[in-house]
NUKOL-115539 format. One record per residue (C-alpha): residue number from 1; residue in three letters; x negated, y negated, z. Coordinates in Angstrom, 1 decimal. Each point is the difference from the previous one (the first is absolute). Layout:
   pos   code       px       py       pz
   NUM    ALA        X        Y        Z
...
***
This chain:
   pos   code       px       py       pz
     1    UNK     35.4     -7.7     18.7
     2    UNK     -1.4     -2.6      2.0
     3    UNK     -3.0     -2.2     -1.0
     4    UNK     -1.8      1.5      2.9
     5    UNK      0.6      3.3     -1.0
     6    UNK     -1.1     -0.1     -3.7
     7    UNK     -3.7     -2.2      1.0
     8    UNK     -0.4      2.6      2.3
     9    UNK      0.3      3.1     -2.7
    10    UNK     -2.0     -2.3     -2.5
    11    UNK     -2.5      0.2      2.2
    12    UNK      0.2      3.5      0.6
    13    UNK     -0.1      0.7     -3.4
    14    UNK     -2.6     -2.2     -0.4
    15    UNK     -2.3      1.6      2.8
    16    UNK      0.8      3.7     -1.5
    17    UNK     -1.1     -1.5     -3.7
    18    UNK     -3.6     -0.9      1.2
    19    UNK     -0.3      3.1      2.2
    20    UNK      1.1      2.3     -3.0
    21    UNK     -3.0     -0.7     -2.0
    22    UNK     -2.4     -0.1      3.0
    23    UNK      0.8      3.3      0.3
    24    UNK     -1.3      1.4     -3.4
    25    UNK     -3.4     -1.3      0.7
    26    UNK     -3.2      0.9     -1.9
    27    UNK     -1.7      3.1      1.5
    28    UNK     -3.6      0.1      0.7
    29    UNK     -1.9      3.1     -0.2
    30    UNK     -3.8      1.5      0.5
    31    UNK     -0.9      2.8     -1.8
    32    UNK     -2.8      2.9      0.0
    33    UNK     -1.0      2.4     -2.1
    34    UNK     -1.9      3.2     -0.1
    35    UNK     -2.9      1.4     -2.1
    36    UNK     -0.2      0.0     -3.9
    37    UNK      1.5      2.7     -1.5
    38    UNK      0.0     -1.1     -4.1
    39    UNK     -2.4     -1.9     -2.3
    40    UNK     -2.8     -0.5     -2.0
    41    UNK     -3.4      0.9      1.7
    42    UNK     -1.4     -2.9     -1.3
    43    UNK      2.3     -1.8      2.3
    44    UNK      0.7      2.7      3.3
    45    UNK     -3.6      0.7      0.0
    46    UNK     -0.7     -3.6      1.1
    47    UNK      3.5      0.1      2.5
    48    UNK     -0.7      3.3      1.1
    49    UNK      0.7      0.6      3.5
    50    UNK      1.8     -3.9      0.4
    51    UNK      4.2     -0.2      0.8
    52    UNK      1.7     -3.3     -0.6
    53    UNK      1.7     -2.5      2.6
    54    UNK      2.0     -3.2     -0.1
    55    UNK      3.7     -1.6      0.2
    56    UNK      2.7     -1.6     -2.5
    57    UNK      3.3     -1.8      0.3
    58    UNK      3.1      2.0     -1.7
    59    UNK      2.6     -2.0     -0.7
    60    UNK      3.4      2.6      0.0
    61    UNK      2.7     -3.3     -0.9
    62    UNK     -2.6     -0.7     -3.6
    63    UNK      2.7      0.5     -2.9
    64    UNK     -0.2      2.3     -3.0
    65    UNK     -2.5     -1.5     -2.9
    66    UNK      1.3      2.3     -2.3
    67    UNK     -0.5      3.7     -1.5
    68    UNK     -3.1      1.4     -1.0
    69    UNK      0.5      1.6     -3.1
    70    UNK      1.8     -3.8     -1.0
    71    UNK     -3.3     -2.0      0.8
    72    UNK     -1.8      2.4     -1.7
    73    UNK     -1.5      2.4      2.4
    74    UNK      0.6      3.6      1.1
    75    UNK      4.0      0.4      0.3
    76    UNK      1.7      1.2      2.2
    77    UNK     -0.9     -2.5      3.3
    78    UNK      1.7     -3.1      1.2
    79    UNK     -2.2     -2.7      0.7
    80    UNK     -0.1     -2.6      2.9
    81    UNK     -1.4     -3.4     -0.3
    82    UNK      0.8     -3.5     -0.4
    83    UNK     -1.9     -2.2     -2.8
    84    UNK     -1.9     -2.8      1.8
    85    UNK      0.6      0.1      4.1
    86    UNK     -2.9      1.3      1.8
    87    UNK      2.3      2.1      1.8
    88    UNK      0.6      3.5     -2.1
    89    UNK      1.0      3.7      1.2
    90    UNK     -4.0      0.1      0.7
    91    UNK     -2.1     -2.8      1.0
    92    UNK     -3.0     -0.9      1.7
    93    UNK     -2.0      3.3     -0.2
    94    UNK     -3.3      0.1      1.6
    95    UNK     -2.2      3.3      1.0
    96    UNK     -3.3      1.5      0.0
    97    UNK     -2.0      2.7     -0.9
    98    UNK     -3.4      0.4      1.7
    99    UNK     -1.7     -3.6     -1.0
   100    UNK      2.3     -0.5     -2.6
   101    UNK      2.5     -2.6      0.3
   102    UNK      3.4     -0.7     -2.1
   103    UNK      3.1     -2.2      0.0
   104    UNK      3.1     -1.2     -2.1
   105    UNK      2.8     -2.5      0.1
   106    UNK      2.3      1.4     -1.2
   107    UNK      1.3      3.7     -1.5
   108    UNK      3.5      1.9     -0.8
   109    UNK      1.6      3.3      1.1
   110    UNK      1.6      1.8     -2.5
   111    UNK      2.4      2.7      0.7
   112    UNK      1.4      3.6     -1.5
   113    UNK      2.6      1.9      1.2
   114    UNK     -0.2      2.9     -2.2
   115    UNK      0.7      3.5      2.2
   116    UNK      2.9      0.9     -0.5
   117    UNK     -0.2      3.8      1.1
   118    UNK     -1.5      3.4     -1.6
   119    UNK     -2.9      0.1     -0.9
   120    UNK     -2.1     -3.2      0.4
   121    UNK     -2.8     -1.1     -2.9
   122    UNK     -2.3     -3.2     -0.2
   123    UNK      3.3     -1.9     -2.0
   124    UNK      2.4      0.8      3.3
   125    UNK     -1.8     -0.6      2.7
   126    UNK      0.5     -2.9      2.5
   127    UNK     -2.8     -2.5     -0.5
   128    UNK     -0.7     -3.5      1.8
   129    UNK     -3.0     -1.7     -1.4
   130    UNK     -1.6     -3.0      1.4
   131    UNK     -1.5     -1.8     -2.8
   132    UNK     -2.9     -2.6      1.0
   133    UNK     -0.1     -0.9     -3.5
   134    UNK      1.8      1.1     -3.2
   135    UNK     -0.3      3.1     -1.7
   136    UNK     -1.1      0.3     -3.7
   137    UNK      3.1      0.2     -2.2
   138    UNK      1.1      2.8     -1.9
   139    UNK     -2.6      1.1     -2.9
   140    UNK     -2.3     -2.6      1.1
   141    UNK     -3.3      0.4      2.5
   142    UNK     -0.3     -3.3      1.5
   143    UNK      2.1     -2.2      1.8
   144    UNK      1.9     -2.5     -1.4
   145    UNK     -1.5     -3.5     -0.6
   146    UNK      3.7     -1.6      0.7
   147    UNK     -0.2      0.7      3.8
   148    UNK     -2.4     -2.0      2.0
   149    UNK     -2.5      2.3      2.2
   150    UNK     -0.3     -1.1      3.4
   151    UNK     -2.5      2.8      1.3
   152    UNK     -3.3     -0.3      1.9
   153    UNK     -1.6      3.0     -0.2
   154    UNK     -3.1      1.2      0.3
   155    UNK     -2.8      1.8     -2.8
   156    UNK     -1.9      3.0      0.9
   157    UNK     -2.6      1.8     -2.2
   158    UNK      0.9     -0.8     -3.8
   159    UNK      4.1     -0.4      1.1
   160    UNK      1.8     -2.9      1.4
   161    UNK      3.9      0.6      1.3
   162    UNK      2.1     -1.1     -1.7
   163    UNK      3.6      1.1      1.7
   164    UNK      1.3      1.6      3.5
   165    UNK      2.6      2.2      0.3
   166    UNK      2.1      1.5      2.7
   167    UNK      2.5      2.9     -0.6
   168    UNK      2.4      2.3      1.1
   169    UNK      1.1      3.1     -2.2
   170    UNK      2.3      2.3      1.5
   171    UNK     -0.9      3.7      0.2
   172    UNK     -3.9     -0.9     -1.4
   173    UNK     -1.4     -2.0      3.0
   174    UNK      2.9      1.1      2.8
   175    UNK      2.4      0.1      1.0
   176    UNK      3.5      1.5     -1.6
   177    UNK      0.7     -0.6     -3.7
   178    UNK      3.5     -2.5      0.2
   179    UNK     -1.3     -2.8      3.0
   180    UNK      1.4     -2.8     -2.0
   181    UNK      4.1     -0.6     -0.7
   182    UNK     -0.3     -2.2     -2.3
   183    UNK     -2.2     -1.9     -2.1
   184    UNK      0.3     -3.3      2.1
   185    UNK     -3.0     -1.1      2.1
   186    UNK      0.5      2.2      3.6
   187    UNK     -0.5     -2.1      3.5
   188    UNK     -2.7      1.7      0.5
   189    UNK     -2.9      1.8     -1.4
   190    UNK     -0.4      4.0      0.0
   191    UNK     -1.0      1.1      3.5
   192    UNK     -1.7      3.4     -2.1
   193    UNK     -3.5     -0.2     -1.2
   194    UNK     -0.6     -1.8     -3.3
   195    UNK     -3.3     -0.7     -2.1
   196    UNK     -1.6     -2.9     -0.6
   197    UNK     -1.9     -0.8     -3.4
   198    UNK     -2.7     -2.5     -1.1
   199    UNK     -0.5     -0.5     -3.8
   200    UNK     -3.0     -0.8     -1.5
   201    UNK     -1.2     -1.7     -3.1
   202    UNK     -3.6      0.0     -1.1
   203    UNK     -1.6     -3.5      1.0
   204    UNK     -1.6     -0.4     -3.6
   205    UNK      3.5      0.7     -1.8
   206    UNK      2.8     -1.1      2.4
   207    UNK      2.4     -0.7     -2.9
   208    UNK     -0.5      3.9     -1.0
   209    UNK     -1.1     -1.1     -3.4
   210    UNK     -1.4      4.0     -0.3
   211    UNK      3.8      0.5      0.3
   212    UNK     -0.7      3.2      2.6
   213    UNK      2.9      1.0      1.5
   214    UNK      0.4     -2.4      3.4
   215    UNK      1.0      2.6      2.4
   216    UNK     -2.9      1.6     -1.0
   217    UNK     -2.7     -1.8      2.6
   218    UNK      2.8      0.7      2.9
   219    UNK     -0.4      0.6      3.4
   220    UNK      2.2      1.7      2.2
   221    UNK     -0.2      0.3      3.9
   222    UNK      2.7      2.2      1.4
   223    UNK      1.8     -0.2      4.0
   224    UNK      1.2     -3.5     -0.7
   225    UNK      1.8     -1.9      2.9
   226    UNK      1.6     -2.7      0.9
   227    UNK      1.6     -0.8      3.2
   228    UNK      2.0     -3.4      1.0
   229    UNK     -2.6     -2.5      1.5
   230    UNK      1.6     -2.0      3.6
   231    UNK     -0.3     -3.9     -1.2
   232    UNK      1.7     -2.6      1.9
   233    UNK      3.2     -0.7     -1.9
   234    UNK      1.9     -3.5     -0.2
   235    UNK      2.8      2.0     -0.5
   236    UNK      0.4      0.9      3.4
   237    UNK      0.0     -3.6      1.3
   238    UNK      2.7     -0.8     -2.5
   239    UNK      2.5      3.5      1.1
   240    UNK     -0.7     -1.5      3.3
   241    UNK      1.3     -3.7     -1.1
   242    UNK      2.5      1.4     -1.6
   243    UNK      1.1      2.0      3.0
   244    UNK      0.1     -2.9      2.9
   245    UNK      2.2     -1.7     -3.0
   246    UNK      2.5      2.6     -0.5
   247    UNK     -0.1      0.0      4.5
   248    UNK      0.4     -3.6     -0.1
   249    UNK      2.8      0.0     -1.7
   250    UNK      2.2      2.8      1.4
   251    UNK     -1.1     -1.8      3.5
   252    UNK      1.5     -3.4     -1.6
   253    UNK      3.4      2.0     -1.3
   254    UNK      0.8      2.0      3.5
   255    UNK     -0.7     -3.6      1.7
   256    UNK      2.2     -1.8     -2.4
   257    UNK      2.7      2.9      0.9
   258    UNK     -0.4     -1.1      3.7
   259    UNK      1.0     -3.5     -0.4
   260    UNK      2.9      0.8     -2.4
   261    UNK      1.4      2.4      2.8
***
């Protein structure tokens, strides 16, 4: 093989290397919800009538952190996230309810694949959560000290939130029962209707020394969705670079043919 020949599949190989992961870019979403339908009246008294807006980053490429039930938590879900990088399954979160104002960093996605035909219960279902921040563990009623909170929320009434959730749950919120294949993190998000759920803490006990239940002072807003937002991509420029290369060089080769003949 001439020296020609192998720079020219280098750099071929070398385009189709940078391309590959431009492909699997982040995803950008904004999201909506509908009207309450769960909680404390404490708390939906004061949110009555309000639906919740924003956008987030999910990250589909973000590795498995582990299993739940091996960190400690509910088992049965495989969790995504990376320890450290800003970039997770879930980042940058922002949204809105009425006045009220919230954000985080970063977040994970943890994932069950647990239909597998008959009759489905609350252990078989399908479930993707969106996890702004992390959930108590098992047996426990707060959060656990050993994860760094990154959310800004906002307090209303005697409550402040103190985590964001967005899920999925197939056959309870829409949808068929089986929409995931595996437990692996899907491309995409579920096109069906979700919910979306705000818990609070009371603002004069937010480490829960009462030791209520957490989910107790939860909020739940039903019609959740989210739909792919159009952001200029770099990607495109580079499939584009990429492209004039890979013409460049066939150009080159046919040319080089020419003068051989």
């Amino acid at each position: 093989m001439s020296f020609r020949k192998v720079a020219s599949t280098s750099l071929c190989a070398a385009l189709m290397s940078l391309l590959a992961p431009a492909m699997a870019a982040p995803v950008h979403y904004t999201f909506s919800t509908g009207s309450i339908i769960y909680g404390p009246s404490e708390i939906t008294s004061l949110l009555s009538g309000l639906t919740v807006s924003g956008a987030f980053t999910y990250e589909p490429a973000t590795p498995l952190f582990g299993q739940s039930g091996d960190l400690g938590f509910e088992p049965g879900y495989s969790i995504y996230a990376t320890s450290g990088p800003v970039i997770q399954s879930f980042y940058h979160i922002s949204g809105a309810i009425g006045t009220h104002q919230f954000s985080d960093i970063t977040g994970t996605t943890s994932v069950r694949n647990g239909y597998t035909g008959g009759v489905a219960t609350s252990s078989t279902l399908d479930i993707i959560t969106l996890n702004s921040e992390v959930t108590p563990k098992v047996g426990t009623n707060t959060q656990p000290t050993e994860y760094q909170r990154q959310l800004n929320g906002f307090t209303i009434g005697d409550y402040t939130l103190n985590n964001v959730r967005l899920l999925w749950v197939g056959g309870v919120t829409g949808g068929t029962f089986n929409f995931l294949n595996d437990s692996g993190l899907p491309a995409e998000l579920p096109s069906f209707q979700g919910r979306l759920i705000f818990d609070f803490v009371r603002t004069d006990d937010p480490t829960n020394t009462a030791n209520v239940s957490y989910y107790s002072n939860s909020v739940g807003f039903g019609g959740l969705t989210v739909q792919a937002a159009a952001v200029p991509e770099a990607n495109t420029s580079l499939m584009m670079v990429v492209g004039l290369g890979i013409l460049g060089l066939a150009t080159r080769r046919r040319q080089h043919k020419r003068q051989v003949a």
